[in-house]
N, C-alpha and C positions, 0 to 999 in steps of 0.2 A: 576480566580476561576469559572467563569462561562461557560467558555470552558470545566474544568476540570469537572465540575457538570454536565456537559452534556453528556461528555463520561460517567460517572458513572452510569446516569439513561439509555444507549444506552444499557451499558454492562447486568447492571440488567433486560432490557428488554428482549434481546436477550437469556440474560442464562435462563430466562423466557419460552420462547417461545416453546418448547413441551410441555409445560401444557398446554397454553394457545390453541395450536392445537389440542391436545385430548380433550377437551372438545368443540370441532366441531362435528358436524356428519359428518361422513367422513368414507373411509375405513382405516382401521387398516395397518401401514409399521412397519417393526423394522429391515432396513438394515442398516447394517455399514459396510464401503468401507473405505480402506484405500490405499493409491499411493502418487504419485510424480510429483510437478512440475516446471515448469522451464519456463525460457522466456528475455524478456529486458525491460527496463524501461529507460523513458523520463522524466529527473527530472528538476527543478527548483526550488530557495531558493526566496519567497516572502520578500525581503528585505525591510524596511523604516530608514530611506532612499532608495529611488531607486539603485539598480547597475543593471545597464544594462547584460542581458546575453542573449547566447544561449541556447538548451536543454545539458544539462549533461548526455549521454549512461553509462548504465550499468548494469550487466548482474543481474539476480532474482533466486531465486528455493529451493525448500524446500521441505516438508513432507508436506501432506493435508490427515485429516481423517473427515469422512462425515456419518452423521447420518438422513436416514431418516426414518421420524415418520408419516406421514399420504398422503394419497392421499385425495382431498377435489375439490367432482367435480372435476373438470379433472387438477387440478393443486394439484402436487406433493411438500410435504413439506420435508425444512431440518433444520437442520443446519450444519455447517462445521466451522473447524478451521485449521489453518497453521501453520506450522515454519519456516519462510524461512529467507534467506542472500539474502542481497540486497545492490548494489552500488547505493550510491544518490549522491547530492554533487551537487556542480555548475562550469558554465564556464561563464567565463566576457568576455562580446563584448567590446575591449578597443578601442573604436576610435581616440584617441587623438594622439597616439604613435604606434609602433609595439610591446608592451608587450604583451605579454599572460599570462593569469591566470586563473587555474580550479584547484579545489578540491575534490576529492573523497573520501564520508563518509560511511563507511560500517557498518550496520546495523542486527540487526536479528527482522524481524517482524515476529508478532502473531496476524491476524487477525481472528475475530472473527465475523462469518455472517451466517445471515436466506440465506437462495436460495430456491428460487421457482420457479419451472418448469414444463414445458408446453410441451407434446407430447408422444412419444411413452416411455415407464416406461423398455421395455426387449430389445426391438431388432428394431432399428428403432432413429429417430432425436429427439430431445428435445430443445427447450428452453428454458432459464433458467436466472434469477436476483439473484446475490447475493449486501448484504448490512451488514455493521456492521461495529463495533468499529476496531481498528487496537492500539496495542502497539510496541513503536521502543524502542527498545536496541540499545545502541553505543557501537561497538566492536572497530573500530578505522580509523584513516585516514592519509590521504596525497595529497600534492599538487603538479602542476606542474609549473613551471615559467618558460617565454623565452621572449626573448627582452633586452633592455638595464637596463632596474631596477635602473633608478638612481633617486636621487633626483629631478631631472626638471622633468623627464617621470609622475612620483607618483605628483606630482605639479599638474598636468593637468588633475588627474582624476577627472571626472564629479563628482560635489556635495563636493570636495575636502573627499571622502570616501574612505580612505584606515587601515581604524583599521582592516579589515575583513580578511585580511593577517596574520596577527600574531595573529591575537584569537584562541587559542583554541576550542574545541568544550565544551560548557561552560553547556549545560546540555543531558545529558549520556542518558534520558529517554524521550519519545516524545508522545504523540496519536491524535490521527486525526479519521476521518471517510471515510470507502473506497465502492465503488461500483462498480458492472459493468455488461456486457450482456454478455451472450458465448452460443454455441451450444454444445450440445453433442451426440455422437455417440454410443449408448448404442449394447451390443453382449451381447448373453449369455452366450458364451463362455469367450471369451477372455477379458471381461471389458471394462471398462469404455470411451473411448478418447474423450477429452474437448479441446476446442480451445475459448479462452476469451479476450477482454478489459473491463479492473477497471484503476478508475482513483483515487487518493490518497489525502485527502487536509486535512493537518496539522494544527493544530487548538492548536499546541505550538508550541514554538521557539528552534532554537537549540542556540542560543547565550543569556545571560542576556537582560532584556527589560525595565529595570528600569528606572526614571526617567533621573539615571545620567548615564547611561549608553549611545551607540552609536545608535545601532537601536532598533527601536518602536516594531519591527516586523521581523521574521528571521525562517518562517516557510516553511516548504518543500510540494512541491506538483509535483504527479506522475504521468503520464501515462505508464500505465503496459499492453503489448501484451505477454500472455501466452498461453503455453500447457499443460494439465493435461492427468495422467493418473489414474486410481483407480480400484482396485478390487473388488468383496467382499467377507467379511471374515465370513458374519452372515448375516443371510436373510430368513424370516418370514413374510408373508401377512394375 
């Protein structure tokens, strides 16, 4: 509940956050850009019990529409929002045997973040932060298994943890908070091109967490390398 309370008051802050800019002194924006973007992601399930793993690949991209509302001194304000498909999921380091085991959970995220940035506004580099709440949808999944898969192998796994095999994915809805730094190349012609890292940490579980349940903890955390592209569709100083 308190993780859950926290996204709530992030979201309300953020959907917040052009009032709270207009009532800066500052110069007046009202551009709205819309584009596409795409990229990979390094995922990881923060399991408790521990299971050992390596990073999980897989591919990201979506829609991104992006409002900016003020420049303030020399830092330019936004917000922006996404839709994107994203593969997460995990891969287990099995040392015990030659099994293999990774699953691939596919998701549509919606995050939702301020950006603010640093540098030339038309034609020229910019730096730029964004920050904000992030919602996961489960669209669906699948695993892969190799090795001998018997009884003795499954024996041997460290912390004797193998319920995470045959669980389903046990809740469809997830949020966390996501960040990160990227440059952009601003044209006045041609738009927008963004090159970014955001990192993703899950602050819910994809599996139940109950007392009687297996694990304490079963949340997903990301590193995301992107590219953006964006227009604009409406643009007023």
């Amino acid at each position: 509940m308190k993780r859950l309370a926290l996204l709530l008051f992030l979201i309300f802050s953020f959907s917040h956050f052009p009032n709270s800019v207009f009532a800066q002194v500052g110069e007046y924006r009202s551009v709205l850009a819309i584009g596409v973007n795409g990229g990979y992601g390094l995922n990881r399930v923060s399991f408790d019990p521990t299971i050992k793993q390596a990073y999980h690949g897989g591919m990201t991209g979506g829609l991104t529409l992006r409002y900016t509302c003020e420049k303030y001194f020399a830092m330019y304000c936004a917000v922006q929002a996404e839709v994107n498909f994203a593969q997460l999921g995990w891969k287990e380091i099995i040392e015990t045997s030659a099994d293999t085991y990774s699953r691939t959970v596919n998701y549509m995220q919606v995050p939702l973040l301020a950006r603010l940035g640093f540098g030339k506004e038309e034609k020229g580099v910019m730096g730029y932060l964004v920050l904000g709440p992030q919602l996961d949808f489960y669209l669906s999944d699948h695993d892969k298994r190799g090795g001998e898969w018997s009884a003795s192998t499954l024996s041997q796994r460290p912390n004797h943890v193998v319920e995470q095999y045959d669980l389903p994915i046990q809740h469809k809805f997830e949020y966390g908070i996501t960040g990160g730094l990227g440059l952009e190349v601003n044209t006045r012609r041609a738009g927008h091109f963004m090159i970014e890292g955001r990192y993703y940490f899950g602050l819910s579980n994809i599996f139940y967490d109950g007392k009687a349940d297996t694990f304490g903890r079963s949340a997903n955390g990301t590193i995301v390398a992107k590219v953006s592209y964006l227009f604009d569709v409406f643009k007023k100083n």
